[in-house]
PDB file of N, CA, C and O in Angstrom:
ATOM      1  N   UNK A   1       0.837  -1.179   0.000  1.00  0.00           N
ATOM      2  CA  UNK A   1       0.000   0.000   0.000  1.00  0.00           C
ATOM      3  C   UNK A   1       0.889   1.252   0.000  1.00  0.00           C
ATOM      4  O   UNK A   1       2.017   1.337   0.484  1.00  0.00           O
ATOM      5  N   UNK A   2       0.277   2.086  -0.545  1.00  0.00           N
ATOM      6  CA  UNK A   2       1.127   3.651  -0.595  1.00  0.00           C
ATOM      7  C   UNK A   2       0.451   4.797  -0.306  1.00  0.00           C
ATOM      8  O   UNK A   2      -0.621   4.825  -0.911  1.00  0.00           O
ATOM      9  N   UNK A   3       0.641   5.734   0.361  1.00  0.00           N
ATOM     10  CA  UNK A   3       0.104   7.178   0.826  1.00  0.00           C
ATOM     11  C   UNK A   3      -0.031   8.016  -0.282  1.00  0.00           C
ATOM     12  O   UNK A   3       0.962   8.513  -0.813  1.00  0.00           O
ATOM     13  N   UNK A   4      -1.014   8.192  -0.628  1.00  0.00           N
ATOM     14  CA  UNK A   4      -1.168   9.547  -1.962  1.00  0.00           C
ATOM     15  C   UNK A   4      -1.871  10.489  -1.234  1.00  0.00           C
ATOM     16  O   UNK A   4      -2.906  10.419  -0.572  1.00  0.00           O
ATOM     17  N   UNK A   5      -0.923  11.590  -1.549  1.00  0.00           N
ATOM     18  CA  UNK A   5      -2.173  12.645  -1.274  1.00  0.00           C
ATOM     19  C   UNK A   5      -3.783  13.391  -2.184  1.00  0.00           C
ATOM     20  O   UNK A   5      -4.022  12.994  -3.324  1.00  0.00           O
ATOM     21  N   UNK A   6      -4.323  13.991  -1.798  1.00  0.00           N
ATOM     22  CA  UNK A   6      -5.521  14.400  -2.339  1.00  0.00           C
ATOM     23  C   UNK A   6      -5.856  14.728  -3.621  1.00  0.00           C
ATOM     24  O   UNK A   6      -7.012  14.993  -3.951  1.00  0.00           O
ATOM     25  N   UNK A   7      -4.305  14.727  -4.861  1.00  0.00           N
ATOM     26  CA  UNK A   7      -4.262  15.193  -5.885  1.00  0.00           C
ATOM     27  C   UNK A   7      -3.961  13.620  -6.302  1.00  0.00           C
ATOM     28  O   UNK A   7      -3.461  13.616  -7.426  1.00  0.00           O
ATOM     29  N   UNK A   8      -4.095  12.341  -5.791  1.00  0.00           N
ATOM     30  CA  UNK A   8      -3.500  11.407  -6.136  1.00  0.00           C
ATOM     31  C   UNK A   8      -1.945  11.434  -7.109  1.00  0.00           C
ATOM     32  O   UNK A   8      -1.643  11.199  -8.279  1.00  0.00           O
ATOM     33  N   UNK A   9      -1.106  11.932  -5.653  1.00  0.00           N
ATOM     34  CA  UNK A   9       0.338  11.911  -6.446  1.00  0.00           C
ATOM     35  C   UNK A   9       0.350  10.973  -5.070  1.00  0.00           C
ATOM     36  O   UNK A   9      -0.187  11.151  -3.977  1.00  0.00           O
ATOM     37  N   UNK A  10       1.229   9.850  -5.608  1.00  0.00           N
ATOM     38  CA  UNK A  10       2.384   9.040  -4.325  1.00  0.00           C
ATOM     39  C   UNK A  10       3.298   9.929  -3.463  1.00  0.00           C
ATOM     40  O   UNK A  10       4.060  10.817  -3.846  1.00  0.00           O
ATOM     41  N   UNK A  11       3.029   9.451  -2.085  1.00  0.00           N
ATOM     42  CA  UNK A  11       3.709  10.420  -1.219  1.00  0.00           C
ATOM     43  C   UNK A  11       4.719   9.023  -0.816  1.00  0.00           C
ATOM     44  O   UNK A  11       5.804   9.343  -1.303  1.00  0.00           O
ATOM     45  N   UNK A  12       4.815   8.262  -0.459  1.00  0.00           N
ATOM     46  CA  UNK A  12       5.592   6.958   0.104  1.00  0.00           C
ATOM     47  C   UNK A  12       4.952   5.730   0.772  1.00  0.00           C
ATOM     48  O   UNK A  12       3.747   5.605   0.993  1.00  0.00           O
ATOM     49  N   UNK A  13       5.758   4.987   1.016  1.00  0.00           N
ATOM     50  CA  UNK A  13       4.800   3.580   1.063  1.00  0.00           C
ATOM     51  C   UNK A  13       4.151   4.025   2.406  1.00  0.00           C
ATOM     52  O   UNK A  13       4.708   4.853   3.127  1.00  0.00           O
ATOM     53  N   UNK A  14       3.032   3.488   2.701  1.00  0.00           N
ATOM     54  CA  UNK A  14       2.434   3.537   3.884  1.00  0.00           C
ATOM     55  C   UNK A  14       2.688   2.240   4.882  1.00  0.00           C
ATOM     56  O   UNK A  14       2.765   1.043   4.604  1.00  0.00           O
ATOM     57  N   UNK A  15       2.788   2.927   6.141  1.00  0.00           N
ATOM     58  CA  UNK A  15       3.299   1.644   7.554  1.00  0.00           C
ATOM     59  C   UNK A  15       1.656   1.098   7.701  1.00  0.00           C
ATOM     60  O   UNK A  15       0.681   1.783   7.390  1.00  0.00           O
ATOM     61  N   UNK A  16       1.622   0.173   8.065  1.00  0.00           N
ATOM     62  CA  UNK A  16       0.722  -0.617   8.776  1.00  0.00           C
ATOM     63  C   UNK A  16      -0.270   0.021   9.090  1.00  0.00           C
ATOM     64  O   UNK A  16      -1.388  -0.110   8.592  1.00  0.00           O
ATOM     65  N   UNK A  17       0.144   0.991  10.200  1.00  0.00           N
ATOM     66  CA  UNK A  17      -0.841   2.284  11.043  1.00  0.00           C
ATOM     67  C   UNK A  17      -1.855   2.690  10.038  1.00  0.00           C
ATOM     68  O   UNK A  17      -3.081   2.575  10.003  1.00  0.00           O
ATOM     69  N   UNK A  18      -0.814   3.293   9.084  1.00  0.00           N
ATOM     70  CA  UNK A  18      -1.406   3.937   8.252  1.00  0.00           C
ATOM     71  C   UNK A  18      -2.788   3.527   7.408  1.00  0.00           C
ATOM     72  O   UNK A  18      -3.845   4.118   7.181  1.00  0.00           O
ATOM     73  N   UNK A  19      -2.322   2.396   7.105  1.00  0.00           N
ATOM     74  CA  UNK A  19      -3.075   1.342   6.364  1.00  0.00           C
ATOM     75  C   UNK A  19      -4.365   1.023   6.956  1.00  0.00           C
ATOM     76  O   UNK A  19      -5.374   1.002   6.252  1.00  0.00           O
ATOM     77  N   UNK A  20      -4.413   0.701   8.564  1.00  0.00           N
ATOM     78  CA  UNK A  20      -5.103   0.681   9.086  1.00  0.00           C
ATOM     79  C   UNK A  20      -6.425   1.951   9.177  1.00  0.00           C
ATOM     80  O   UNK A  20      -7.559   1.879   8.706  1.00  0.00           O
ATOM     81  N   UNK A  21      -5.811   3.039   9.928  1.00  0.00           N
ATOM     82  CA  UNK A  21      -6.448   4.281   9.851  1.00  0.00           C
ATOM     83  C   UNK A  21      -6.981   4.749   8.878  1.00  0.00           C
ATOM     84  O   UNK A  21      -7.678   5.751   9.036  1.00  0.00           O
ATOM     85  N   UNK A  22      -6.777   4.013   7.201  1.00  0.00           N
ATOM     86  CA  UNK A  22      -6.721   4.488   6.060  1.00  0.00           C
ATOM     87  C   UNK A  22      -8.358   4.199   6.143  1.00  0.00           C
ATOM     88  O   UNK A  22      -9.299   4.991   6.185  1.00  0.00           O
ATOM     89  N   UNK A  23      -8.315   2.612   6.149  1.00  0.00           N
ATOM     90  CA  UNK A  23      -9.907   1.540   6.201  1.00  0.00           C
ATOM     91  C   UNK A  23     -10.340   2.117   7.463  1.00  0.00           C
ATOM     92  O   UNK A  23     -11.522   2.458   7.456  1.00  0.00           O
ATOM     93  N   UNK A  24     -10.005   2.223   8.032  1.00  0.00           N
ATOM     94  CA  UNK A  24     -11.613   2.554   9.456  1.00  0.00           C
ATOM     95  C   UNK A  24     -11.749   3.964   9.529  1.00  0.00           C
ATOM     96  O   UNK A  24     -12.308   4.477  10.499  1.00  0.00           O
ATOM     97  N   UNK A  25     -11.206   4.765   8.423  1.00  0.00           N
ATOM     98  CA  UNK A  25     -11.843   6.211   8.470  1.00  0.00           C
ATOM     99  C   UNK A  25     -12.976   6.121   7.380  1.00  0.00           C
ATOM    100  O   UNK A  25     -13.051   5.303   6.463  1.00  0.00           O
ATOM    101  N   UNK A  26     -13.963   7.293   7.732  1.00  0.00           N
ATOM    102  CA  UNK A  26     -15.186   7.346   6.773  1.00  0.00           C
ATOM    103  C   UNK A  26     -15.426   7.585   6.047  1.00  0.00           C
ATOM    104  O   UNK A  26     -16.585   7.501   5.641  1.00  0.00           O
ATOM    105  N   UNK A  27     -13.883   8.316   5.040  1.00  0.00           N
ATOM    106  CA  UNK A  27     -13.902   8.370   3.713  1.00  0.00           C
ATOM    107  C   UNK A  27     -12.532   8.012   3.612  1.00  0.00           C
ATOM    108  O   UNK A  27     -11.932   8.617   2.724  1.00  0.00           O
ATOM    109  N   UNK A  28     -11.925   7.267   4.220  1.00  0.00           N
ATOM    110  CA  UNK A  28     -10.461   6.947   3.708  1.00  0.00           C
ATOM    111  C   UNK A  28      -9.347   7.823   4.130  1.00  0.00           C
ATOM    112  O   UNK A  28      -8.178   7.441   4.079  1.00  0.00           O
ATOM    113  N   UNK A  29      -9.791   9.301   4.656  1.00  0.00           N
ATOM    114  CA  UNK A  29      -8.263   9.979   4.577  1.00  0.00           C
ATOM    115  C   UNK A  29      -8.212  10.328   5.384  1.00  0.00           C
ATOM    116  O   UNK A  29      -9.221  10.622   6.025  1.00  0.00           O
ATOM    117  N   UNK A  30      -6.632  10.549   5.956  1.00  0.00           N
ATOM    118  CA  UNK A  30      -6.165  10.668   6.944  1.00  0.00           C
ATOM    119  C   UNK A  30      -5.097  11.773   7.142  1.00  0.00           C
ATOM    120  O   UNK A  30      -4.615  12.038   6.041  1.00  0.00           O
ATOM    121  N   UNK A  31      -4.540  12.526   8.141  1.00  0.00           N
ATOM    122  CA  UNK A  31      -3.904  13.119   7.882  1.00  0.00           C
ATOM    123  C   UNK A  31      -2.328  12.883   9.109  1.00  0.00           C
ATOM    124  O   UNK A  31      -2.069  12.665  10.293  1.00  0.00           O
ATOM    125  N   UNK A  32      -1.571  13.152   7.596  1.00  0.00           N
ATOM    126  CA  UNK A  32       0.190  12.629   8.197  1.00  0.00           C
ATOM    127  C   UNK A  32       0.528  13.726   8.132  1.00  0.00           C
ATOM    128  O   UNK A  32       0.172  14.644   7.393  1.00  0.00           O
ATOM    129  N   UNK A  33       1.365  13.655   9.059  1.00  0.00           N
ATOM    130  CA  UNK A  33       2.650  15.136   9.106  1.00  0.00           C
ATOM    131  C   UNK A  33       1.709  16.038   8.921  1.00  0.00           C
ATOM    132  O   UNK A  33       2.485  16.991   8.858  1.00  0.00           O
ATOM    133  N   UNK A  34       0.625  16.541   8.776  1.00  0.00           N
ATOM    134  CA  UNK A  34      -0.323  17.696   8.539  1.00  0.00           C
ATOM    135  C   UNK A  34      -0.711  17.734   6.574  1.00  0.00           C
ATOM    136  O   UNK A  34      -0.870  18.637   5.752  1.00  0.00           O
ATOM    137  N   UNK A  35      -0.720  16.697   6.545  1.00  0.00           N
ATOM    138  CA  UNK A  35      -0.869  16.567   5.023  1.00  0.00           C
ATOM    139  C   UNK A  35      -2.195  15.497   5.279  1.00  0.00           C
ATOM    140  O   UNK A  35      -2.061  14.552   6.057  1.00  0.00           O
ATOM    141  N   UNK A  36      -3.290  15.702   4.660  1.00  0.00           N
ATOM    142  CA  UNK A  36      -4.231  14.794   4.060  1.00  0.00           C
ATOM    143  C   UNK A  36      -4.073  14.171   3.050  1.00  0.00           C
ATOM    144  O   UNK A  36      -3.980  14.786   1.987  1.00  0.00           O
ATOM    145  N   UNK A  37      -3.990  12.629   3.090  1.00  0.00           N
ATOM    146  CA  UNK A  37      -3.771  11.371   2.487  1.00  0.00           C
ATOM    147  C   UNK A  37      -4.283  10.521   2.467  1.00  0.00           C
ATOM    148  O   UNK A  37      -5.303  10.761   3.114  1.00  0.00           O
ATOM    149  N   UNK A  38      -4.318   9.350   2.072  1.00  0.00           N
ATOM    150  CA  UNK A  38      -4.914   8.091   2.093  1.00  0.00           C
ATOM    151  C   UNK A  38      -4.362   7.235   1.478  1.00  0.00           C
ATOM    152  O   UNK A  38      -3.576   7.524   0.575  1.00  0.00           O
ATOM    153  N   UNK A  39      -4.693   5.740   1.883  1.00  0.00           N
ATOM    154  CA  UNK A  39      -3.837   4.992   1.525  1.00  0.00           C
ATOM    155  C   UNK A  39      -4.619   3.652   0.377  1.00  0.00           C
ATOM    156  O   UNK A  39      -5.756   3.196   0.502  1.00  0.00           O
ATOM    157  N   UNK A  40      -3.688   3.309  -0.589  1.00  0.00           N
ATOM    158  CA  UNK A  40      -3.978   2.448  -1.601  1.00  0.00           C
ATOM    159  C   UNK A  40      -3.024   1.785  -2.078  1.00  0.00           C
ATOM    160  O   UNK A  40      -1.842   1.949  -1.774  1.00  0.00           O
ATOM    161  N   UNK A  41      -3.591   0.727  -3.115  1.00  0.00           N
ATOM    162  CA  UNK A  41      -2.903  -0.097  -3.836  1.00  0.00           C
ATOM    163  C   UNK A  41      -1.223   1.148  -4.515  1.00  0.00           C
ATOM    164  O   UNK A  41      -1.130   2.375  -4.536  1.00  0.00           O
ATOM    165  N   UNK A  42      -0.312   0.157  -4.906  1.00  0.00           N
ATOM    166  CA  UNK A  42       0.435   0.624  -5.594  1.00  0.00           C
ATOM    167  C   UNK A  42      -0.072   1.007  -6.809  1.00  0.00           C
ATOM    168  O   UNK A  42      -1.100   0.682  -7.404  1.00  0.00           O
ATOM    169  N   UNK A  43       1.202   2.067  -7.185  1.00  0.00           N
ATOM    170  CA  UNK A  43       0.962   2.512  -8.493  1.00  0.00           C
ATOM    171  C   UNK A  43       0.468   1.998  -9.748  1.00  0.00           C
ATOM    172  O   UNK A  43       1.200   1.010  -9.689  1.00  0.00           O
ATOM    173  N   UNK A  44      -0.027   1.862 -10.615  1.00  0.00           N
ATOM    174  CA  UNK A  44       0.124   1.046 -11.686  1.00  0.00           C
ATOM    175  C   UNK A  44       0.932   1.112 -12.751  1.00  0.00           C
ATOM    176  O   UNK A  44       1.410   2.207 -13.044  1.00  0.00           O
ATOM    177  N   UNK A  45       1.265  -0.148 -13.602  1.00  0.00           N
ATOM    178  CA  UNK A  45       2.390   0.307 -14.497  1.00  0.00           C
ATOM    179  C   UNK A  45       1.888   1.836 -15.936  1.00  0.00           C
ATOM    180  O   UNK A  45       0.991   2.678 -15.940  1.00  0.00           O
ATOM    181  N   UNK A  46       2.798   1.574 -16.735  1.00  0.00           N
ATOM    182  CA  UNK A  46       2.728   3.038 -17.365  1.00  0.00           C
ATOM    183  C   UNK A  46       1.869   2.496 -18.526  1.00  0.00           C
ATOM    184  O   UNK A  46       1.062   3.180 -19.155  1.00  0.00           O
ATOM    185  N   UNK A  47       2.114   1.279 -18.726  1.00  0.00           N
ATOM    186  CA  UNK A  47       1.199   0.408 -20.004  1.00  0.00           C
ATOM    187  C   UNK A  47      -0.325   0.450 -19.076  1.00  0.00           C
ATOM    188  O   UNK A  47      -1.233   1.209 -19.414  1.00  0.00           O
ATOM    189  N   UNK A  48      -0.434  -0.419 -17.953  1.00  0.00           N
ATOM    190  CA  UNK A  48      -1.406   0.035 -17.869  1.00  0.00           C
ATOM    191  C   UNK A  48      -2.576   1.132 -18.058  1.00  0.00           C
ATOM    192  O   UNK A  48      -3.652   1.010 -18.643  1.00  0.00           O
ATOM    193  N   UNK A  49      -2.145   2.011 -17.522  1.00  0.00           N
ATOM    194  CA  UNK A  49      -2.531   3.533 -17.341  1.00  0.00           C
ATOM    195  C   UNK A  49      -3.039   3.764 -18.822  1.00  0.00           C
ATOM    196  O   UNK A  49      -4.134   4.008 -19.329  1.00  0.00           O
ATOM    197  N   UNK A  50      -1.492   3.542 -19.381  1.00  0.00           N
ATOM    198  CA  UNK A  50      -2.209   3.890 -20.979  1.00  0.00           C
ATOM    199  C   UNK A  50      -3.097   3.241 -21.910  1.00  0.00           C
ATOM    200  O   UNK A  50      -3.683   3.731 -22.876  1.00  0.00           O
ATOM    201  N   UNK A  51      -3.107   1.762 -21.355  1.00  0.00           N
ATOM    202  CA  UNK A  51      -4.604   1.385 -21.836  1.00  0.00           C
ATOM    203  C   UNK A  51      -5.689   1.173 -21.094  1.00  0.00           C
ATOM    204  O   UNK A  51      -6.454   0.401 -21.672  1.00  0.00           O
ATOM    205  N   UNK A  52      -5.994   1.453 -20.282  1.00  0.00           N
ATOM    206  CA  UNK A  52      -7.446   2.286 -18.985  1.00  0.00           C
ATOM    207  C   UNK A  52      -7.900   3.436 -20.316  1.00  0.00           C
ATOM    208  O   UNK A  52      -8.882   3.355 -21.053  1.00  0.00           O
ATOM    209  N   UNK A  53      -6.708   4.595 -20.304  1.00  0.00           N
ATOM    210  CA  UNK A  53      -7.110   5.869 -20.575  1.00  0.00           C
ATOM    211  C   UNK A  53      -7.781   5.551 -22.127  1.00  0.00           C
ATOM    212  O   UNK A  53      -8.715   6.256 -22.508  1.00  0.00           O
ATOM    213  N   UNK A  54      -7.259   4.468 -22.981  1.00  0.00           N
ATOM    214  CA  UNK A  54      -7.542   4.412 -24.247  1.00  0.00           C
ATOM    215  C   UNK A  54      -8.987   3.378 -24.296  1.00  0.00           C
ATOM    216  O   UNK A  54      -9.665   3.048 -25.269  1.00  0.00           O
ATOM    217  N   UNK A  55      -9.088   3.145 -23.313  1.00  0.00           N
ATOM    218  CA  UNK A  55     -10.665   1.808 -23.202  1.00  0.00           C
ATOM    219  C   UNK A  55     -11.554   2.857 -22.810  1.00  0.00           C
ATOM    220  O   UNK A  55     -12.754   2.902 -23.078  1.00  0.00           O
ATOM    221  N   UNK A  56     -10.637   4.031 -21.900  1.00  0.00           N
ATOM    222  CA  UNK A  56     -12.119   4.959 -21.655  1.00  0.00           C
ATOM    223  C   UNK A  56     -12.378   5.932 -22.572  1.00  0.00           C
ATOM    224  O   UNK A  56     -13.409   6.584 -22.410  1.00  0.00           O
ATOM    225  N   UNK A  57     -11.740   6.152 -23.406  1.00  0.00           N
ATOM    226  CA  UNK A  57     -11.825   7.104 -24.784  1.00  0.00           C
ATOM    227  C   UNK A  57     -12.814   6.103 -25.577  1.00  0.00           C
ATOM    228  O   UNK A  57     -13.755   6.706 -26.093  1.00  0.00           O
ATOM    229  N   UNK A  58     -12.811   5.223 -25.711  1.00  0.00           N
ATOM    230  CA  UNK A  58     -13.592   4.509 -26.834  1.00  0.00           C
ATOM    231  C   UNK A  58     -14.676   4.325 -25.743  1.00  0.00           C
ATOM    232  O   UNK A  58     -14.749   3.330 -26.464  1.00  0.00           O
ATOM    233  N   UNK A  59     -15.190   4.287 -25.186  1.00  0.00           N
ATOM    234  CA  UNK A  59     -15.949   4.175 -24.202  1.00  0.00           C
ATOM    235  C   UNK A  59     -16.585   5.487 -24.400  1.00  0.00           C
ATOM    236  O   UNK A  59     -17.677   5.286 -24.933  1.00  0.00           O
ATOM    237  N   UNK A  60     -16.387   6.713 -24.210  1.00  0.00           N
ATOM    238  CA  UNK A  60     -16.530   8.066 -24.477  1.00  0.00           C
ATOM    239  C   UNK A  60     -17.201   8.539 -25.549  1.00  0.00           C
ATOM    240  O   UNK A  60     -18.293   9.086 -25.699  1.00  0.00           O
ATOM    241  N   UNK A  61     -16.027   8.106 -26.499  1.00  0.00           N
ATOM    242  CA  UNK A  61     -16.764   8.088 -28.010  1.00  0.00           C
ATOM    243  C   UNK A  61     -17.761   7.049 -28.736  1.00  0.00           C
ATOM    244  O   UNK A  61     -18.260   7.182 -29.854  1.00  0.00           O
ATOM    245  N   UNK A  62     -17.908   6.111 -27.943  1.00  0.00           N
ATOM    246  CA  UNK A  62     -19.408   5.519 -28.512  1.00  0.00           C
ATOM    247  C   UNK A  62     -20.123   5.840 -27.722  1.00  0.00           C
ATOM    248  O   UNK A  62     -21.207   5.492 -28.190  1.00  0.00           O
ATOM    249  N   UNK A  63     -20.350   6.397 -26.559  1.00  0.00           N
ATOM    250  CA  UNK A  63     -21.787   7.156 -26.145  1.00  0.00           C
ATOM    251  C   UNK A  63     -21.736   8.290 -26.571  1.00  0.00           C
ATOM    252  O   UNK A  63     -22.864   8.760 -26.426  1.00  0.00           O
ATOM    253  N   UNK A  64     -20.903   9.213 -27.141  1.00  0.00           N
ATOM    254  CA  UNK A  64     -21.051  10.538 -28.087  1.00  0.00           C
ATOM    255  C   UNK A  64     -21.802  10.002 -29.429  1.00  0.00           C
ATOM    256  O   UNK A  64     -22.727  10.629 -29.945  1.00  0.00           O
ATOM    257  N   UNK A  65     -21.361   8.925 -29.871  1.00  0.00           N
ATOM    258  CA  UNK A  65     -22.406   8.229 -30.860  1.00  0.00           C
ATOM    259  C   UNK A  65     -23.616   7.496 -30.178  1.00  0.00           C
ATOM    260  O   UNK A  65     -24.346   8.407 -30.569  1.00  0.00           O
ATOM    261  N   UNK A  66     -24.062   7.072 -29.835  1.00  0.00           N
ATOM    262  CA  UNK A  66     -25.336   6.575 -29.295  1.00  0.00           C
ATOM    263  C   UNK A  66     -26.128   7.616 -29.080  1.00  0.00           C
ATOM    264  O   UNK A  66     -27.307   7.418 -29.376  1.00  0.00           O
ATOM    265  N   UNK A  67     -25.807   8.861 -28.579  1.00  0.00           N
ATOM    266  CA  UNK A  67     -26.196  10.303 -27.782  1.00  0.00           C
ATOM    267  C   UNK A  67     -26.773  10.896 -28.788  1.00  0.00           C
ATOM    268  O   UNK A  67     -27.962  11.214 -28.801  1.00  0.00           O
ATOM    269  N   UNK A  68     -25.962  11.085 -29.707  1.00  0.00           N
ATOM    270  CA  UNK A  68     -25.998  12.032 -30.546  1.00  0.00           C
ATOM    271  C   UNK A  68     -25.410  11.843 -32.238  1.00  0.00           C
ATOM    272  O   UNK A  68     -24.840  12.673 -32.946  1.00  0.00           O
ATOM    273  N   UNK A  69     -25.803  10.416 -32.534  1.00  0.00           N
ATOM    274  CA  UNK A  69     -25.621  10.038 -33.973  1.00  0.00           C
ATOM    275  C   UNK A  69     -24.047  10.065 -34.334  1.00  0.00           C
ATOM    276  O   UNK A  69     -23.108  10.423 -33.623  1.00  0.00           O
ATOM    277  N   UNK A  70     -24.048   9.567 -35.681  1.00  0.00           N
ATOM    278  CA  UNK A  70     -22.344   9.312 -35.845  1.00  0.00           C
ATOM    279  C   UNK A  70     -21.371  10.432 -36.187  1.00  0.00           C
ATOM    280  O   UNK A  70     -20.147  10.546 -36.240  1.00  0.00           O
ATOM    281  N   UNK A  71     -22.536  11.288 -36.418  1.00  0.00           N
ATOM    282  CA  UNK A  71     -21.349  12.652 -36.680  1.00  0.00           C
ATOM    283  C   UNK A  71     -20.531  13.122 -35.485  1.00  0.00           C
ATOM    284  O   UNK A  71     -19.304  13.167 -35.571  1.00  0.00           O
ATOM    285  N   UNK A  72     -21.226  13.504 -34.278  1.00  0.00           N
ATOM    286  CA  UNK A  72     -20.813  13.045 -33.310  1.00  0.00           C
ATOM    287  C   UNK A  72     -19.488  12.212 -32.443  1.00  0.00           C
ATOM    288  O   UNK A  72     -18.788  12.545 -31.486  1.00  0.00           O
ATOM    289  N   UNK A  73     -19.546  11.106 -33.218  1.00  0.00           N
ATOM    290  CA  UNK A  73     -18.649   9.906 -32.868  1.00  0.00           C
ATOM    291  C   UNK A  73     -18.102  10.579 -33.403  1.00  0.00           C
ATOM    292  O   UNK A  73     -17.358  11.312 -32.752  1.00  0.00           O
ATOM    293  N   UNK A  74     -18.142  10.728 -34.871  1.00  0.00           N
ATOM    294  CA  UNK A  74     -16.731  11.435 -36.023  1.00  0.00           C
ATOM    295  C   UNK A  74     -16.024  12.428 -35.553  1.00  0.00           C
ATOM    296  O   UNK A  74     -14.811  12.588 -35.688  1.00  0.00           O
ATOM    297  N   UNK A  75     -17.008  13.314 -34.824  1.00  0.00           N
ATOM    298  CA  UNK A  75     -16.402  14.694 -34.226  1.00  0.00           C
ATOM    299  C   UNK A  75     -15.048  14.020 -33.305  1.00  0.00           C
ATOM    300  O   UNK A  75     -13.855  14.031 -33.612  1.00  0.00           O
ATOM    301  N   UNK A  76     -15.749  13.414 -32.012  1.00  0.00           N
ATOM    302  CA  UNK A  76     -15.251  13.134 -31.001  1.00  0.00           C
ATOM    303  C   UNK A  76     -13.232  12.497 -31.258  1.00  0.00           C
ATOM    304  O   UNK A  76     -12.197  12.664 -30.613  1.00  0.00           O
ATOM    305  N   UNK A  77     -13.618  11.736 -32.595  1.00  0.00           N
ATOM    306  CA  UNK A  77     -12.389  11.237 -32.979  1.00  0.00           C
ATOM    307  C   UNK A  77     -11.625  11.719 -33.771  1.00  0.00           C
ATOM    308  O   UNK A  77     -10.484  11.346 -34.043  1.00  0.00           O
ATOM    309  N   UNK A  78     -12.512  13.007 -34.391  1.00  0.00           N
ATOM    310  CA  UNK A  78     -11.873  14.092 -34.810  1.00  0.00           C
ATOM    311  C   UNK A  78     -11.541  13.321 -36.359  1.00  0.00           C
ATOM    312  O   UNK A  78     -10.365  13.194 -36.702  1.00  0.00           O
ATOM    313  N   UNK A  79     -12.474  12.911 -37.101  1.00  0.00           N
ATOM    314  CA  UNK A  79     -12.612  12.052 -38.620  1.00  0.00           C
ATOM    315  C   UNK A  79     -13.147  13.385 -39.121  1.00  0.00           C
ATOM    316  O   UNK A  79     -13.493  13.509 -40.296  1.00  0.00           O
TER     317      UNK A  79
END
C-alpha cells in the first residue's frame, strides 16, 4: 500500500498504522505530518494507465455516438 495525497500523487509507502487508519476512516483519509492522504494499492504500471485511458476514450466516443448520432462519434475522434 502507498500514501497519496488528495491530488493522487504518491507520497511513500504507507506503515501498517497507516493502512489501518486508512480503512476505518469514513472516507479513507487521513492526515500525516499535517498533510491529508490516504492509503492504496500501488501505483500502476505506465502500459497500464495507458490502456485504462484508451478503453475509456472509446468508451466516451461511442456514447457521443449513441447520444448524438455518428457525426458526433466522427467529431469526437476528430474524422
Amino acid at each position: 500500500m502507498w500514501l497519496y495525497d488528495l491530488k493522487d500523487s504518491p507520497i511513500r509507502k504507507a506503515t501498517a498504522d497507516e493502512e489501518s487508519l486508512s480503512k476505518c476512516s469514513t472516507h479513507g483519509i487521513i492526515t500525516v505530518d499535517g498533510v491529508q492522504c490516504y492509503a492504496d494499492d500501488a501505483p500502476e504500471s505506465a502500459e497500464e494507465t495507458a490502456e485504462f485511458l484508451r478503453s475509456w476514450r472509446d468508451e466516451m466516443g461511442r456514447e457521443a455516438g449513441m447520444l448524438h448520432g455518428v457525426n458526433a462519434y466522427n467529431d469526437f475522434y476528430g474524422y
